[in-house]
N, C-alpha and C positions, 0 to 999 in steps of 0.2 A: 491526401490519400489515406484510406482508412485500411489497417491493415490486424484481418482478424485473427487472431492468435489463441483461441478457445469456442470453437464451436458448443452451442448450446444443444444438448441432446436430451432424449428421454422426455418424459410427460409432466407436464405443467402439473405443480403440487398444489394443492387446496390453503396454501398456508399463506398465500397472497404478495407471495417474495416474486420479485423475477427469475431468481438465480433457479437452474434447472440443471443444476451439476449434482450426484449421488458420490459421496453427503454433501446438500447442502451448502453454499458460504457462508460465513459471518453477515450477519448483518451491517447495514452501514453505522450503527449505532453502538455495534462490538468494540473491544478493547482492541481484537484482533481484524477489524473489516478490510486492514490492506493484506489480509492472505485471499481475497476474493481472487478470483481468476480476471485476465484483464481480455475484456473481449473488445476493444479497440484502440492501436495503439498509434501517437500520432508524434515518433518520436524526431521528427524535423521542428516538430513546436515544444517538445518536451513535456507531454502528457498522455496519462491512460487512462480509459475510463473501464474499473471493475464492474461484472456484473453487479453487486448491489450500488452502483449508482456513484459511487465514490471515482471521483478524477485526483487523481494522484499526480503530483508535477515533480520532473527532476529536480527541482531543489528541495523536496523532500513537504514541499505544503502539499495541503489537499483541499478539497471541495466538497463538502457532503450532499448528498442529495435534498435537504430542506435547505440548502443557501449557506449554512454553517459553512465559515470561513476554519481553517487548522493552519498555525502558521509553523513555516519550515521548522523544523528541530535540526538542533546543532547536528554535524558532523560527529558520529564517533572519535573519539580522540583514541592516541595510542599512548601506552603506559611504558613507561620506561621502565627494562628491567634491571632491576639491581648488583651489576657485576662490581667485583672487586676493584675499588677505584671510582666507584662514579657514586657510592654509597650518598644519599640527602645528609649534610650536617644541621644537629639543632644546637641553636645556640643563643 
C-alpha cells in the first residue's frame, strides 16, 4: 500500500530536478537530501521514498538514486549529566 504524504504541486521547474515543492528539496547528492519531502511511504516495510529519489529505511540506511548504497548510522546516544555524586573520576 502506498501511502502519499506530500502532494507534488505547482509547475515543473526547468532545472531538471523532479522535486516541484517551492523552495525546492535538497538534492539527493546534498549534505541535507533527507529534508526532502517524502512522497511515498511504505511503513509496514520500513521505507520512504523522498522526492529527490532517496529511500530512506527505518534503520536509518538509505539508497540513493544512482545505486549508492549509505549505511545505517549509529543511534544518537544520550549524554550523562553531571550531578553531584555521579561526577567521571580520572585517575
Amino acid at each position: 500500500m502506498i501511502t502519499a504524504t506530500a502532494p507534488l504541486t505547482g509547475t515543473p521547474r526547468s532545472t531538471g530536478r523532479a522535486c516541484r515543492h517551492d523552495p525546492p528539496c535538497p538534492p539527493a547528492n546534498a549534505v541535507d537530501h533527507a529534508a526532502a519531502h517524502i512522497v511515498a511511504s511504505y511503513p509496514e516495510q520500513g521505507w520512504v521514498l523522498r522526492c529527490n529519489g532517496v529511500i530512506t529505511f527505518d534503520d536509518r540506511g538509505e539508497l540513493l538514486p544512482d545505486g549508492t548504497t549509505v549505511p545505517p548510522s549509529p543511534a544518537p546516544t544520550r549524554h550523562r549529566i553531571a550531578t553531584p555524586g555521579n561526577e567521571a573520576t580520572h585517575g
